[in-house]
Each structure stands twice: as C-alpha cells, then as structure tokens.
N, C-alpha and C positions, 0 to 999 in steps of 0.2 A: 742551081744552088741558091738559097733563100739569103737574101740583104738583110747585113747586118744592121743593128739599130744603132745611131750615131748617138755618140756620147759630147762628140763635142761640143760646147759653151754658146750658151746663144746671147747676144749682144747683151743681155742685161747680165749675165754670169761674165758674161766676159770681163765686164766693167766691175764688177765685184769680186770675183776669183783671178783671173788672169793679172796680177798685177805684180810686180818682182818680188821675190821674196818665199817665205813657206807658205802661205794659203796659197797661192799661184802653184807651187807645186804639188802640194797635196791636191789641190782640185784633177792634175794631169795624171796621180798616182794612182784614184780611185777612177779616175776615166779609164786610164789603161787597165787596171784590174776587171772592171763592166764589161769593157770591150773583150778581153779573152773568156769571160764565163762566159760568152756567146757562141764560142767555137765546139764547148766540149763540157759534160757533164764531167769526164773524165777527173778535169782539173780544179774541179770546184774548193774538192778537200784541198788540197795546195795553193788555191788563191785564197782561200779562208784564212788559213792561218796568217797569210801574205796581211790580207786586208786587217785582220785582230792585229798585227805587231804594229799596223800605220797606223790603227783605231789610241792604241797604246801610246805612242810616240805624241799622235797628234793632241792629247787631252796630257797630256804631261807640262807641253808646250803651253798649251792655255787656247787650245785651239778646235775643242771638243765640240763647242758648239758647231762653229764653222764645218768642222766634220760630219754630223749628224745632219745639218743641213746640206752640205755636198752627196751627201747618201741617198735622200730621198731625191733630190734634185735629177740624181741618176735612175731609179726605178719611178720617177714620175713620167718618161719618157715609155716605157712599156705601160705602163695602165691604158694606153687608148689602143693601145695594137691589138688586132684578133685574134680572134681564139685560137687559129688553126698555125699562126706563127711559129716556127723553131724556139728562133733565138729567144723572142719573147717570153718561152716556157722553161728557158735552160735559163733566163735571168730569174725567173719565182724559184728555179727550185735553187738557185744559189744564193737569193737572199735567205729561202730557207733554211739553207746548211750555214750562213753564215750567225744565223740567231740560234740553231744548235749548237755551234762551237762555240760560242759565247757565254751559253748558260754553261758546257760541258768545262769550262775556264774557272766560269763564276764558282762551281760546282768544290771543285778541287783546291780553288783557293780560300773555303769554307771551311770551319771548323769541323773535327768528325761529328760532335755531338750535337750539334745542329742543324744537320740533314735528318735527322728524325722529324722533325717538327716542319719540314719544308712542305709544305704542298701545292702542289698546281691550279694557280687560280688566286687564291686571295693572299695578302699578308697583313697581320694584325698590327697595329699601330708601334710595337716592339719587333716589328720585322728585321731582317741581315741586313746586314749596314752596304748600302747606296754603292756601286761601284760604276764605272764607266759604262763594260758591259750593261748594265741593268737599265741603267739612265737613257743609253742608245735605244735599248729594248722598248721602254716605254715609250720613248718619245716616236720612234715608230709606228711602234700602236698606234697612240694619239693622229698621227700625221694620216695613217691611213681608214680611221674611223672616219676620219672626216667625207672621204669619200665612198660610203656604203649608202649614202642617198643621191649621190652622183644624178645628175639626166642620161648621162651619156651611160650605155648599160654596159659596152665596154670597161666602163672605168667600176662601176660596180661590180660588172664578173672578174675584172682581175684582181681589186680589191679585198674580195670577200674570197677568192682564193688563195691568196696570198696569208691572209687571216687564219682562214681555214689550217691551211702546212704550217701557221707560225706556232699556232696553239698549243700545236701537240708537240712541243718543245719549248712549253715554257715556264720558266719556275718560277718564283713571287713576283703578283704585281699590284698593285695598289685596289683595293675592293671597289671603289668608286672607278676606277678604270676595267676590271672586269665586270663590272653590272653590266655597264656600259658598252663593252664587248659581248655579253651574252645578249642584252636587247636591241643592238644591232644585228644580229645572226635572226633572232626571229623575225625583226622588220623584215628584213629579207626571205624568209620563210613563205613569204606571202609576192615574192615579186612576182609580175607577168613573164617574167623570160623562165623558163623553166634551168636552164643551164645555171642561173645564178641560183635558184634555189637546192639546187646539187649539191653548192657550193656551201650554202646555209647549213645546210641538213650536214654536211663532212665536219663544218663547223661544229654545229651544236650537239653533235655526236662525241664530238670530244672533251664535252664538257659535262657529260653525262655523268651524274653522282655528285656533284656541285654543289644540287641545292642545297636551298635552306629552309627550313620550318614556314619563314613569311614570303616564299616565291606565292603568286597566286595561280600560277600554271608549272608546272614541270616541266623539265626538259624533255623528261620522257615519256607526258601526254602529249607535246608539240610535236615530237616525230611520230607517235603513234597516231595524230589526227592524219598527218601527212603520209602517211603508210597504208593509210585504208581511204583517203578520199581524194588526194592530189592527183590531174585529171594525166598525166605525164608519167611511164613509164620506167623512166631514168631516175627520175624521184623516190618514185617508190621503192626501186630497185635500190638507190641510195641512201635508204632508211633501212631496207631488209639487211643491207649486207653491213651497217656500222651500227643497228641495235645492241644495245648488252641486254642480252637476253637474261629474262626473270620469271618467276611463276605469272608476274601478271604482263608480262610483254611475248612470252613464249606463242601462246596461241595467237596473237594474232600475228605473229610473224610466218609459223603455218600454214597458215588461212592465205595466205598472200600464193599457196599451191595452188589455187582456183584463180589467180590474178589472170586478164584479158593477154596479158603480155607474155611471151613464151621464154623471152629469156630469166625473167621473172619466175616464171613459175619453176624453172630449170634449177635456179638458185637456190631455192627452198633443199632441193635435196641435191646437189654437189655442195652446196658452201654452208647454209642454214643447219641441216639435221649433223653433218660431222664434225661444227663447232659443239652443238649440247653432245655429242659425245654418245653416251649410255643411250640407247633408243629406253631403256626400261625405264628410263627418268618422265616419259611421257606415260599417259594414263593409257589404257585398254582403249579407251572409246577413238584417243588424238591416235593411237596407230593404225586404226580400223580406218579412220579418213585418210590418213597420210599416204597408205597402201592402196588405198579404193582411185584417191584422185589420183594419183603418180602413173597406175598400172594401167589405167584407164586414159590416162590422156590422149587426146589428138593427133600430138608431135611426138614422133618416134624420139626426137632427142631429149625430152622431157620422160617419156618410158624407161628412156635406155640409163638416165638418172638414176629416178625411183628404183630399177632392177638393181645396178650397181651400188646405189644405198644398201637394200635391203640382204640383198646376194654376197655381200662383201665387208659393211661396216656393219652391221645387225648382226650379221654371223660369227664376225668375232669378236662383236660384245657380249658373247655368250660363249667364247672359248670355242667355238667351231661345233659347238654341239644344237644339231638340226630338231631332237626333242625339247630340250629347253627353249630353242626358239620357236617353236608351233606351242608350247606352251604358255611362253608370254603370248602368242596372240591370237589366244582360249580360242580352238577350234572348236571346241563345243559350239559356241554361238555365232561363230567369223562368216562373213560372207565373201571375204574376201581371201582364206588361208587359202585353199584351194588354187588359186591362181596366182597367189604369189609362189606356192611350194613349185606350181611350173614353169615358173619363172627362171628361180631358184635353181631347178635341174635344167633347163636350160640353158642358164649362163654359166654355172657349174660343174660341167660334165663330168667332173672329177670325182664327184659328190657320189654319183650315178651308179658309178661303179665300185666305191668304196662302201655301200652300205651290203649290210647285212642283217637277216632275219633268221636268228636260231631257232631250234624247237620252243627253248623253255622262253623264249620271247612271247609264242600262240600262249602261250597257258595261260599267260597274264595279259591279255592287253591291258591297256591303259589309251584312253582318247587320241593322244597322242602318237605312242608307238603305230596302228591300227590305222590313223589317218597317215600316216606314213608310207605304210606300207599301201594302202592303196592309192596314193599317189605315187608310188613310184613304179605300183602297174599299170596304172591308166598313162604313162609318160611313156614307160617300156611301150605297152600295147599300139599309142599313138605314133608312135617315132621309129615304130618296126623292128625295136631290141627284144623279139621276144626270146630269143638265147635267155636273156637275163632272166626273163619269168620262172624259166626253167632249174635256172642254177641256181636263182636267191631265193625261191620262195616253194615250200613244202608242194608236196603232190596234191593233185584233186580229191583225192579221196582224204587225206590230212585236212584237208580245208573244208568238206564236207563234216565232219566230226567234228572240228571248231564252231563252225555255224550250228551244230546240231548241240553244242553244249553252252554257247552263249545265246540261243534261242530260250533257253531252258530259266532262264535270269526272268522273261518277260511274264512270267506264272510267279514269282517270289518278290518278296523285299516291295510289297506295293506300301509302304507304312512310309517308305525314305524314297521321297522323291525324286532325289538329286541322283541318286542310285542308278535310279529306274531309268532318269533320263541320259545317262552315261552308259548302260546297257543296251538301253536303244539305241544310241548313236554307235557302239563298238559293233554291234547287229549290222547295221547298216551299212557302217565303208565296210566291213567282214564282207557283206551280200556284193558291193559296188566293185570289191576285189576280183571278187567270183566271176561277174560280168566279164571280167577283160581276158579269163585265162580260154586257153583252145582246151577243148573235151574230145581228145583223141583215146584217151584211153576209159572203153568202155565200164569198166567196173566203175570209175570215179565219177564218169556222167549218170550214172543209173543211184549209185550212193547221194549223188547231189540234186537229185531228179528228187526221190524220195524225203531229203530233209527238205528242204524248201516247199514240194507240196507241203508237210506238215506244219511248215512255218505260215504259210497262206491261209491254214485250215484255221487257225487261231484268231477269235470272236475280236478278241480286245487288239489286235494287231495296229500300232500305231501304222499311217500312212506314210512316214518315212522309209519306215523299216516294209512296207508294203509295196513300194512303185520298186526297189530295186529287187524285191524279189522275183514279183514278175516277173522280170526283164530275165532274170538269171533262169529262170523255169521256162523261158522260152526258148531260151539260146540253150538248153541243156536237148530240148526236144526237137527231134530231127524234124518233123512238121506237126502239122492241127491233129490230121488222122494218127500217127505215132502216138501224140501227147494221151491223147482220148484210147489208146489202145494200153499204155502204159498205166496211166490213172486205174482201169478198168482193171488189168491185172493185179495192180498193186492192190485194189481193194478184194478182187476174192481170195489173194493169198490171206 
C-alpha cells in the first residue's frame, strides 16, 4: 500500500497557522481535506464542494488570503514527489476538479447575458467582476508559474501538469497572465526530459486557436515543429492525438503513419482518421498513401488498424456501399485498391456472400462494378469458395461473349481517350476474372479459347489487356500440343 503524503505543518507553518483561533483551524480543515483526496478519486467531487464552502466561509471572514496561501502550502508538498506516486496523482487531479468547480460556481453565479462574451484565456480590461473563486484561481496560476523553471525536473513535471489539467477549465484571466502562461508552456516545449514536454505539448494544445495577429510563432506551428522532429515517441504521439486538425495541420498529422514508433503509427488510424470522420474529406492522392502505408506495414497491429479503418469506418462513410467506395479510391489508377478490396473481404466475410452480379450488371460495366467482380473471384478462387463462382457469377460461355463484346470497344472511340482507357481496363479485370474460373465445361472453354485468340491477334493490343489474356488462353488449353492443334483447326474452319 503506497504512503500517504503528510500534510501536517512544519515548524515554520506551525508557528504561523497552528495558533488558537480560525487560521489555526482552517489550516487543520484544509489539511484534512488534502489528506482524504489521497485515499480516493472517488470523493474528490464531494471534498470540492467541502473545500469551495471553507474557500467561502474563509474570505468572508477576512481570511482569504491566509487561505489561498494554506492551499498551495499544501500542493507544494506533492510538486517534488514522482511521477509513478498514487496519492501524488489523485492530489493534481483534485486540485484539478477543485479549479473546475470553482469556475462551474463562478459560471452560475454570472449573469445569462454575459456568458456570451466569456472566453477561455484572456479578459479585456471591462472583464466580470473579481470573485473569490477567480482571485484563488489566479493567484494559483501565479504561484505555480513560478515554478516551470524549477532545477529540480520533478517540480517542473508536476508543475507543468498541473497547468496543463488547469487550463482546460478555465474561464477569464488577466491577458498579461496568460501570455505568460502560453510562454511558459513553450519554454518548456524545449525541456531535456521528454516527460515534461508531454506535458507542454497537453498544455499548449489546449490553448490552441488563442492566438493573435502579433504571436510571432503559432501555437500550431510549435506542435507541428514538435510533431515532425522531436526525437521522443510520446511527444509526438502527444501532439498526434491533441492536434485540431485543419487543411493545413491534417497532412502532416498523416504523415506521422510512417512515424519509427509503432504505437504512433497505430494512432494515425484508430484515433487520428475516425476524429476527420468522412475519409472523402481527404484527397485521392492522401488515401492512396494512407492505405499503401497502413496495409503494408510491418506490425500486424498497425495492419489490423488500417483494415479496421478502411473495412468498417470508410465503408460506412459511404452508407455500406462497396461501389462507391472503389469509386472514391479511382481504381482506374489505384495501386493499392486491389489489396485493400482483400482485405475488405477478409475482414468482412459477410460482404462475400451478400454480393451479387445480375445479368443486366455484364451489359454495363463500369470500372468499378468489373473490378469488383474480379476481386471477388480472385478471393473466392484463393480461399477455395469456388461454390460461390458458380452461384454468383454467369457461366463461361456468358463471360466469353462479354469479353468478346467489350474487346470490340478497342477498334472504336480512339478520338476520346479517357474512353479508350476505361475500356481497356474493363477488358482487363473481364480477362483477370476469366483466369480464376474452372473450364469444366467444354463448349465454354472452346467459345473462350476462340475469343481471346482473337483478342491476342489485335495489332494495337495494349499490354495490359495482353499479359492477362495470355494467361487466360493458356489455362483455357489443355497443353502446347492441344493449343497448336486447336489454333490450326480454328484457322481452317
């Protein structure tokens, strides 16, 4: 069981607090309040309000100062304790909750019509009028700015975390005292302990959208320097995950999918891509990397990410529909569609079996439908479902007559190139389909023996639409001497 941290009075407090009367007591009241936030996060909300009605009591009396100074007198006893301490981490997060219940006070006891005008960070010389809470607030600040240049790094990392959880609960405070507070968080930006600058980066992460016209660096070029070049893992990673992401911060939080760090890179796609939400918000070019590095990585648990992204949040940012998604990510040119699609039926097996391939679908391909369909025979074919070949997709001799009518495209429309190259490609996965099916029944190998020689005979024959034909007029012909006996008849018929 971890020792609790002593609150009681040390000969100089004693000789100044301990003396009869209400400072004497108040110093014992706030003692015993420290001492139970150490037992239990549980009771923090209920020592809060405890300690706000003493805070109350005590500044009515005339005793506020005295109080504010017995406060930190008590949290200046945890600033040198380590990092790995309990109690030490259940006292930051109770001063923390004790400077949110103070503002959530200040808040209520506010006029309505001037919460509009409230914001986090500065208040203009016309600012809400001074309250207890507020005054306690600052002068916290104040007390613990002091020590973000500390020697001892201790006092610095608890400091600057302490700072860090106060920030992001707090409502007006003097502009000269957040400058102040934003240029201590970058000093520290820069410490040698990397643990403090985690601490920086949470900091000035929360203060992101702040500035002003005459900053000479941004908050949001200070994390983004620290995001691409700070030599520390946890850093980075604590700049990836409390960015607010924007046209011009998006990419390079991205980029951070190539980072040496694996849980880093893991980040990018469990926490990073399902904050932006819509993958369509990204360009053609950011998805083709996103999927290349993801799919491709090293670390299976970094794969199994990327699949889970793209299989799961990508698919039903598109309403579940698997053509619009090969659409957004232009199979025409993708290097990468093709292995995400087996990914996709992979991790989806549900997918697998709910597609379907009608007739009036062959009549029309379209790049997409077309690449579909031969990825989900080259997946059947590889994973030994060929039941499925059989049920979902037309007979051989049906798919011999398609190839033998969109071979027909490569003689026409040469004036419109985008045509031509959309027909070549439909040619193509058509033939690569062809490849995966069994040619058990003879009239369908012999129909598909004859279209494809004819497609082979053709001058102008792109090389795409040429390596899988071959392939498909190989596997159509039982051997060398067959092919050449077949060839032969077919020309003196």
């Amino acid at each position: 069981m971890a020792a609790r941290i002593s609150m009681a009075p040390s000969e100089i407090e004693s000789s100044t607090y301990q003396e009869k009367g209400n400072r004497g007591s108040l110093y014992s009241a706030v003692a015993h309040i420290f001492q139970e936030a150490q037992k239990s996060v549980t009771v923090h909300r209920k020592l809060s309000i405890k300690l706000w009605a003493l805070q109350q009591q005590a500044g009515n009396r005339g005793y506020e100062e005295k109080y504010n100074e017995i406060f930190v007198s008590m949290l200046n006893r945890v600033l040198p304790v380590k990092k790995s301490e309990p109690c030490a981490k259940r006292v930051v997060k109770f001063c923390t909750q004790i400077v949110e219940y103070i503002n959530t006070q200040d808040k209520q006891k506010r006029p309505a019509d001037a919460d509009s005008d409230v914001d986090m960070g500065t208040s203009d010389d016309e600012g809400a009028e001074s309250t207890i809470g507020s005054r306690f607030v600052e002068f916290l600040l104040q007390h613990l700015l002091r020590g973000v240049d500390a020697k001892n790094k201790l006092v610095r990392y608890r400091v600057c975390q302490i700072l860090a959880l106060v920030v992001h609960s707090l409502g007006e405070i003097d502009d000269d005292l957040f400058q102040e507070l934003r240029s201590s968080f970058v000093r520290r930006l820069h410490d040698k302990e990397s643990s403090i600058r985690v601490q920086a980066v949470l900091g000035l992460s929360r203060l992101q959208g702040t500035d002003d016209d005459e900053e000479p660096e941004p908050i949001s070029e200070l994390l983004l320097n620290s995001l691409q070049h700070d030599s520390k893992a946890e850093v980075r990673r604590a700049v990836l995950l409390n960015l607010v992401l924007t046209h011009t911060s998006m990419p390079y939080a991205l980029e951070r999918a190539r980072d040496m760090d694996t849980a880093t890179r893991r980040s990018v796609y469990s926490r990073v891509l399902p904050e932006i939400g819509d993958f369509r918000l990204l360009s053609i070019g950011m998805r083709e990397k996103i999927l290349t590095w993801g799919l491709n990585d090293p670390e299976e648990s970094v794969r199994n990410a990327a699949t889970k992204t793209f299989g799961q949040g990508w698919l039903e940012n598109t309403g579940n529909d698997i053509l619009e998604l090969l659409e957004r990510l232009d199979v025409l040119n993708s290097k990468i569609a093709e292995q995400a699609i087996m990914e996709l039926f992979a991790f989806r097996k549900d997918l697998v079996k709910g597609l379907s391939f009608p007739d009036a679908l062959w009549e029309s391909l379209t790049p997409e439908t077309v690449f579909l369909a031969q990825a989900f025979a080259t997946y059947c074919h590889e994973s030994g479902l060929d039941d499925f070949l059989e049920e979902k997709l037309p007979e051989v001799t049906k798919l011999a007559f398609y190839a033998e009518y969109y071979s027909g495209f490569l003689d026409n429309e040469k004036s419109d190139s985008d045509i031509v190259v959309e027909k070549e490609f439909i040619l193509e996965q058509l033939l690569t389909l062809c490849a995966n099916l069994d040619y058990f029944d003879e009239m369908g190998r012999r129909k598909m023996f004859v279209v494809v020689r004819n497609i082979l005979s053709k001058k102008s024959l792109p090389e795409t639409v040429r390596q899988p034909a071959a392939f498909v007029l190989l596997k159509v012909s039982v051997c060398e001497r067959n092919l050449y006996q077949e060839t032969r008849s077919e020309t003196e018929l």
